[in-house]
N, C-alpha and C positions, 0 to 999 in steps of 0.2 A: 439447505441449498447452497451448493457454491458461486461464490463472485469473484471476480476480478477486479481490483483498481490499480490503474495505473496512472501513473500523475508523474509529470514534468516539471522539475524545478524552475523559477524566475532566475534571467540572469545576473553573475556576481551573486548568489546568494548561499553561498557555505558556510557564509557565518551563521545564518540563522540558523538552517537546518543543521550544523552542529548547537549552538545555543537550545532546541527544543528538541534536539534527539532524548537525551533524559526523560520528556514527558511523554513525548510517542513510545519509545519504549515501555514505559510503567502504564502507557495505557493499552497497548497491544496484550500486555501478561494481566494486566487486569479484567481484559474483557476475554478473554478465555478465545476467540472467534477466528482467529487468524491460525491458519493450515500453511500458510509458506510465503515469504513473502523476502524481500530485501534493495537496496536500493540499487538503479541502472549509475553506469559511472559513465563519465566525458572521457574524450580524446588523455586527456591527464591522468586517469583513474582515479578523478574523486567524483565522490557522489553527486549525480544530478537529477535524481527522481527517483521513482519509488513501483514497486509492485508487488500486489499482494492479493492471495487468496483469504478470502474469507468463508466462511460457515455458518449462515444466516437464515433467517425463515423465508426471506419475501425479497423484492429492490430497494423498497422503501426503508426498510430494517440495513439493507448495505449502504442504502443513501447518507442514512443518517450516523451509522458507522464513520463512514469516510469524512463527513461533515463536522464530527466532534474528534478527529484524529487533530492532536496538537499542531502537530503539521500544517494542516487544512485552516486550524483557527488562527495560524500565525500570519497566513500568506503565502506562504513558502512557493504553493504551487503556480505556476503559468498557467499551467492547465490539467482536468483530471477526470478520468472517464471510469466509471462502475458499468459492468457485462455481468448478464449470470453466463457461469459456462459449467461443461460435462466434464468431468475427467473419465477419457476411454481407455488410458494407456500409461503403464510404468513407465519406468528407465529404461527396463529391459522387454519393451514392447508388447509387453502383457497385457491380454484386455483387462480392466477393472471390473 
């Protein structure tokens, strides 16, 4: 089943989330579960939050995903919301 997380960086916080990208990353390829995902950028074009699909059984299973994301256990976020959602539609408007 697919989810959504989307999460908002705390402000001034670049250092961190550059500081703990290495472990998000190594856990994102570690846990096989992530379908697309990448960070939203500020007014500047750096990074300030995060979204990602994931491919999971249940919410609870996404919950707990987005909760042991390095990310997550650093602080990083302000705020961060997990959705199941459908995917109906390519690029090119195809239904799935």
């Amino acid at each position: 089943m697919l989810f959504v997380i989307t999460a908002i960086d705390k402000e001034a916080s670049l250092g961190l989330r550059m500081e703990t990208r290495p472990a998000h990353l190594a856990y994102v390829k570690e846990t096989g579960v992530l379908k697309l995902g990448g960070p939203f950028l500020d007014a500047r074009g750096e990074m300030a939050g995060s979204m990602m699909i994931i491919d999971v059984a249940d919410i609870q299973a996404a919950r707990i995903w987005a909760g042991n994301d390095p990310y997550a256990k650093a602080g990083l976020f302000e705020s961060e919301d997990v959705r199941s959602w459908k995917a109906v539609a390519n690029n090119c408007g195809a239904a799935l």
